[in-house]
N, C-alpha and C positions, 0 to 999 in steps of 0.2 A: 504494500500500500504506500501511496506517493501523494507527498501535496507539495504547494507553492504557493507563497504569498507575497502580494505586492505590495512595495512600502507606499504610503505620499504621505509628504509634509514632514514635520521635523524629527527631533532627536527621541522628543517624547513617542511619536507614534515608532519609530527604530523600536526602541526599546520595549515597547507593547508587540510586537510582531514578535521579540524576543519569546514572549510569555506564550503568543498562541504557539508558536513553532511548540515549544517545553509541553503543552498541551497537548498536542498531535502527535510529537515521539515517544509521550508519553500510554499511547493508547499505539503506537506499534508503527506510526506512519514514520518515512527516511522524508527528505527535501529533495524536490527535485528541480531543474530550472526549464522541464519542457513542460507545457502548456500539456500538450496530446497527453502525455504519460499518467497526469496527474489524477488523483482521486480525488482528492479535495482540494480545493482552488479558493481562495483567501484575499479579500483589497478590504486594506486598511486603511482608511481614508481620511481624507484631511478637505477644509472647506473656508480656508482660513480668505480663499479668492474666488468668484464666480469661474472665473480663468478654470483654475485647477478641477471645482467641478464637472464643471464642462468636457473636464480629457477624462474624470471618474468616469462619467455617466458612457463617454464614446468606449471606454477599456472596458466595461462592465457588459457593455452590446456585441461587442465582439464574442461575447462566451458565448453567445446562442447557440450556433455551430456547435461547439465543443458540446454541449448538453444534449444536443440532436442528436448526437453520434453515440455521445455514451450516455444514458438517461441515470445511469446510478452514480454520477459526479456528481459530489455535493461542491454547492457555489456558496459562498457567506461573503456578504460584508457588514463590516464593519469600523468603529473609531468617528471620529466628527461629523461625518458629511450626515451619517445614520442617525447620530444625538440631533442635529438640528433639526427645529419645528416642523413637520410634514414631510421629511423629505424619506424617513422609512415610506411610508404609503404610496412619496414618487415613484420611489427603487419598484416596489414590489407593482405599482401599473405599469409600469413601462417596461418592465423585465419581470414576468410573472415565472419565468425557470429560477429565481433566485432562490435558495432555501431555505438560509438561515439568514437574517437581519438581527444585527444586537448591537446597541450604543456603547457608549468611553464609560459609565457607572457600572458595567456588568459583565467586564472583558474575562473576568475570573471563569465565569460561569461558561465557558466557551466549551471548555471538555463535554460539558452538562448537554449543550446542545449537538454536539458531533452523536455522542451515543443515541442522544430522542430521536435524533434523523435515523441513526442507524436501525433502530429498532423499531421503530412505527413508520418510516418517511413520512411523518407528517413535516408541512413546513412551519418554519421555527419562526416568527418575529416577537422580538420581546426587548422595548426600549423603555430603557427605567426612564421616568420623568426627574428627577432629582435623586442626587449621590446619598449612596449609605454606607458612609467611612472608609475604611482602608482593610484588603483583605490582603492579608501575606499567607506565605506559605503554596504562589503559584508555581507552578512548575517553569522552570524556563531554560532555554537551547540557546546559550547567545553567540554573538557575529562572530568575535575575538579577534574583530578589525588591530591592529596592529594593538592585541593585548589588553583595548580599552574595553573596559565595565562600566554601563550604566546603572545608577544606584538612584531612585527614586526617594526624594527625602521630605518633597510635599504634593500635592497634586489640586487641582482648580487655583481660582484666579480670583479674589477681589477688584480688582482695579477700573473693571468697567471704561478700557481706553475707547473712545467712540469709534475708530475704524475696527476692532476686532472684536471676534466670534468669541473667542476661549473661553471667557465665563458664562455663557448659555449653554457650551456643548460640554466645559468639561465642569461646570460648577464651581461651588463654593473653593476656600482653598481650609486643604485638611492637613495638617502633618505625619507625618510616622513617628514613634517611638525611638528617641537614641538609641537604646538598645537593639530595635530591630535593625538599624539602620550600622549600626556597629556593627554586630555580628555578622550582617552581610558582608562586610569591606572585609572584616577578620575571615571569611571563609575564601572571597575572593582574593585574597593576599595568599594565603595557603594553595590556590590554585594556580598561582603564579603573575595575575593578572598584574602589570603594570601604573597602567593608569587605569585610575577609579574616577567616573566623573557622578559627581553629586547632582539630579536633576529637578528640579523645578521652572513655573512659572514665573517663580518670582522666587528663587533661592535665600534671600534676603527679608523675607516674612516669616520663615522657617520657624516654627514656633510660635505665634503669633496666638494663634486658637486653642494653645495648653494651657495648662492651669498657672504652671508653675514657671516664673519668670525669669529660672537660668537654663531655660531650654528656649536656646537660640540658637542663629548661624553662627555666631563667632566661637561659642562655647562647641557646637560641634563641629567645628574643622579643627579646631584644637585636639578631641578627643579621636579625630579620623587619622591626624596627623602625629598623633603620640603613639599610633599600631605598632609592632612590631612589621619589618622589612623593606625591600627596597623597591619604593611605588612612589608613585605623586597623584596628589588628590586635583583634580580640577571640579569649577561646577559651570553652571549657566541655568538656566539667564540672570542677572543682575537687575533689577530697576532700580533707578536711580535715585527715587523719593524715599528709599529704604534702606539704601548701602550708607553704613555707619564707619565712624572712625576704628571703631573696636576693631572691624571684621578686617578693616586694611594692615592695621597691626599686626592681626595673627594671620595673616600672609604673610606678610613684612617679616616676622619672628622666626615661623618653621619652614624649614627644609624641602619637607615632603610635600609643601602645596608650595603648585603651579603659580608663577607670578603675571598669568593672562586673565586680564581683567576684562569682558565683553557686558559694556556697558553702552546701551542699546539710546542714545538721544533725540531720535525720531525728526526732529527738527531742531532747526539752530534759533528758528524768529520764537517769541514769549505770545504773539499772537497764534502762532499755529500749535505751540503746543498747550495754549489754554484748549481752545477747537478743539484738540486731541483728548483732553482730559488726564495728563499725566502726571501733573500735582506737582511739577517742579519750574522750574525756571530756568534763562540759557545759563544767568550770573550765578545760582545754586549749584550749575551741573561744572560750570566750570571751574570751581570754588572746589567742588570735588576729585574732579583733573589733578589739580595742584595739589589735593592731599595726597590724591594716591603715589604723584612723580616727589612728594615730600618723604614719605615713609619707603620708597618702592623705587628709587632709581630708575630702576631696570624694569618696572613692568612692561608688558604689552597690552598696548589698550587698544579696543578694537571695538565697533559700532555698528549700529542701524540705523540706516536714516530712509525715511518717504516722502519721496519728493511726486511734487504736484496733489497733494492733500486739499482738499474743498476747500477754495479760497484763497490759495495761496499765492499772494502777488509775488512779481518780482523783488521787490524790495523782502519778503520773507525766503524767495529763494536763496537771495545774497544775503539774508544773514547765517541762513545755514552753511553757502558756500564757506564765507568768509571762517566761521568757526572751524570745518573742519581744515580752512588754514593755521588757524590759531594753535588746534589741538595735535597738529601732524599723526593721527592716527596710525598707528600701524597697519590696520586692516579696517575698511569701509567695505560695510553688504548694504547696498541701493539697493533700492525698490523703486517701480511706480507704482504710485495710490492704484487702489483695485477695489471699484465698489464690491461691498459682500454685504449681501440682502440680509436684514435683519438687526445690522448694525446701527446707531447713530449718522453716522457719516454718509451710509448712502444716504439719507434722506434730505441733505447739506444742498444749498442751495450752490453754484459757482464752483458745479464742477471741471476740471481742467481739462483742457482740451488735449488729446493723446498725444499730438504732436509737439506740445509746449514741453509735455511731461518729458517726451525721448531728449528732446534740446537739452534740458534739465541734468536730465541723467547722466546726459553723454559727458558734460561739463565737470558734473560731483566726480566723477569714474576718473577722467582723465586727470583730474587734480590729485586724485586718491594713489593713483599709478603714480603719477608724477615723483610725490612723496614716498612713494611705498621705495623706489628706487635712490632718491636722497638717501632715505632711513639705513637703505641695505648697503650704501657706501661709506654709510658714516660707520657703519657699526662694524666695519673691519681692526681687528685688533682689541674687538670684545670679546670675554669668555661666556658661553654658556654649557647649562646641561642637556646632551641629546639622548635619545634611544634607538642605538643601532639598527637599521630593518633591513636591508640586504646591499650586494655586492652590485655593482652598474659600471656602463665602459666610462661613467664621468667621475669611479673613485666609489669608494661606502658609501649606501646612501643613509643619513640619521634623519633623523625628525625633533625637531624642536617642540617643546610644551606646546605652542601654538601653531604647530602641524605646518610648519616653515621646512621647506626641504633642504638641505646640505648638504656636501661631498665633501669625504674625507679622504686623503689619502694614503690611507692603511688598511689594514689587516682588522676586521673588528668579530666580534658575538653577537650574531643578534638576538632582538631583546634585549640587551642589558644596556644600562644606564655610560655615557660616557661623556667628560670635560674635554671642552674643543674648544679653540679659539680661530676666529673667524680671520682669515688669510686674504681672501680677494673678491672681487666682486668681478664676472665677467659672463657675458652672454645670457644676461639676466637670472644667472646663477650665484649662487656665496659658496666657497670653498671654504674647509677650516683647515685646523693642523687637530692633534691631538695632547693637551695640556697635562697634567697632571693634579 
């Protein structure tokens, strides 16, 4: 027996597609990556843009065929596009061979519905209206993309930004238990895993909904970062109305956490990101810039920004331009605004025309490049820590905390941790030496 499942959207849906796979091996299925072959057929969805739905709904019509041919392939989806208002009732008019539909609050229960199909085929839809806490204890098969582990540390959203879905599809925000959350990382360090990345919406509210007011983010990167062995912790996402001085310290302090900071500013003008609902300001976020290059030298700081957002003049283009002059980024991820129905924002009066938005973008990009190439000249004859990943005709290839590629020319082990000091800049490459 053979399944295959497709990711869309981010880290968090990765990581859930971890869970179903741990599901499906668990009841006897292997992974397979052919379509024909498979028994069970899995999209994990995301809805975070009309855009994106639109390629779900086209990838979801394409299985007809496939169902024709074999009628005992079970087809499921699932994750965001499912949680949002009506759109299970779409899936299932417009793709009546679908089997199983189940929303982001009841991903647990996926085994539960594989065997109901198997044992009655009756078809399965069942979308919780609202989350009911946190269930551990799922089974899961994960990627072990160059070692990295996803470690789930809260899950929904308070923040109600007016262009995003996350708090209608994934809810409220709940946290885990240190405990559960520890002993994960401690069983994942025994397994070898390298990097451990701590996930949330909002990493930085961590704790927020417990009782008890030393269960925070900063107190737990401390306690991730005190493990025994040799790992680095990263997490994401940061919001900005929430990263404290504390939390910059105990990066600043310990070893084992990652000094990349992806702190997401959305815009650079105080008008668009009022519109947005982000709770902060350009002078607050920059104010925080300066703490982090205070405490953290050496961090890497890296962003999101949405350009062409409802309203936005030029004059808020250019303040966004200008900041990310100000701030030299290490890494910018642009966007253009993308109405998603159901939002605040589609309903915004002076939305931007496509064509301003590409102008826009092309502008943020090429300045971002521009910089990104300063930065990697400048930073010749700085030492960092990499992690070996294999041999290539341009020298070892490592990878940096912030998944920066380097050539080194030696001899190395991959997987293991190694100090490099960066050598040259050429052919939009960085070469190192290897330090001690």
């Amino acid at each position: 027996m053979k399944y295959i499942i497709k990711t869309f959207g981010c880290q968090m849906n990765v990581h859930e597609s971890e869970k179903l796979s741990g599901m499906l091996e668990s009841l006897g299925y292997t992974n397979t990556d052919n379509y024909n072959d498979s028994d069970v057929i899995v999209f994990n969805t995301c809805c975070i843009r009309d855009g994106v739905e639109q390629k779900i709904l086209g990838n979801i019509g394409a299985l007809k065929k496939l169902k024709k041919k074999n009628p005992n392939l079970i087809i499921a989806i699932c994750g965001c596009m499912s949680q949002a208002d009506g759109r299970a009732d779409l899936i299932l008019k417009k793709f009546p061979f679908v089997d199983i539909i189940f929303g982001t609050h009841n991903i647990h229960k996926f085994k539960e519905y594989v065997q109901q199909k198997l044992s009655t085929n009756s078809k399965i839809i069942d979308v919780w209206e609202k989350e009911e806490g946190i269930f551990e204890d799922v089974e899961i098969k994960r990627d072990n993309f160059f070692s990295n582990a996803w470690v789930n540390i809260n899950f929904g959203c308070n923040n109600f930004c007016t262009y995003c879905i996350v708090p209608y599809v994934r809810g409220r925000e709940r946290s885990r238990l240190p405990q559960d959350i520890i002993n994960e990382c401690k069983q994942l360090i025994a397994e070898g895993y390298k990097y451990i990345t701590l996930l949330g919406q909002n990493v930085n509210s961590y704790g927020n909904d417990l009782d008890d007011p030393n269960i925070n983010f900063a107190n737990l990167l401390k306690d991730c970062a005190s493990l025994d062995g040799d790992f680095r912790i990263k997490f994401m996402t940061s919001h900005p109305k929430d990263l404290s001085e504390d939390v910059v310290k105990t990066i600043a302090t310990y070893p084992k956490l990652s000094k990349v900071i992806h702190l997401p500013i959305q815009s650079g003008s105080n008008d668009i990101l009022k519109s947005m609902n982000r709770k902060y300001t350009r002078e607050h976020y920059l104010e925080l810039i300066s703490m982090i290059r205070k405490h953290i030298p050496n961090a890497y700081i890296s962003t999101d920004i949405i350009v062409g957002f409802p309203g936005e003049t030029e004059k808020d283009f250019l303040d966004t331009y200008s900041l990310i002059e100000e701030v030299r980024y290490d890494g910018v991820f642009a966007f253009m605004y993308s109405r998603r129905s159901g939002t605040v924002a589609d309903k915004m009066e002076n939305q931007i025309d496509e064509e301003v938005k590409k102008d826009r973008i092309h502008k943020l990009l090429e300045l971002s490049k521009r910089i990104t190439k300063e930065k990697n000249k400048e930073s010749i004859g700085s030492n960092m820590n990499v992690i070996a990943i294999e041999n290539t005709s341009d020298g070892y290839k490592v990878m940096s905390d912030s998944g920066k590629t380097i050539f080194v020319d030696d001899s190395l082990e991959p997987n293991k941790f190694y100090n490099i000091q960066i050598t040259k800049f050429a052919c939009n490459k960085l070469f190192a030496k290897l330090v001690n």
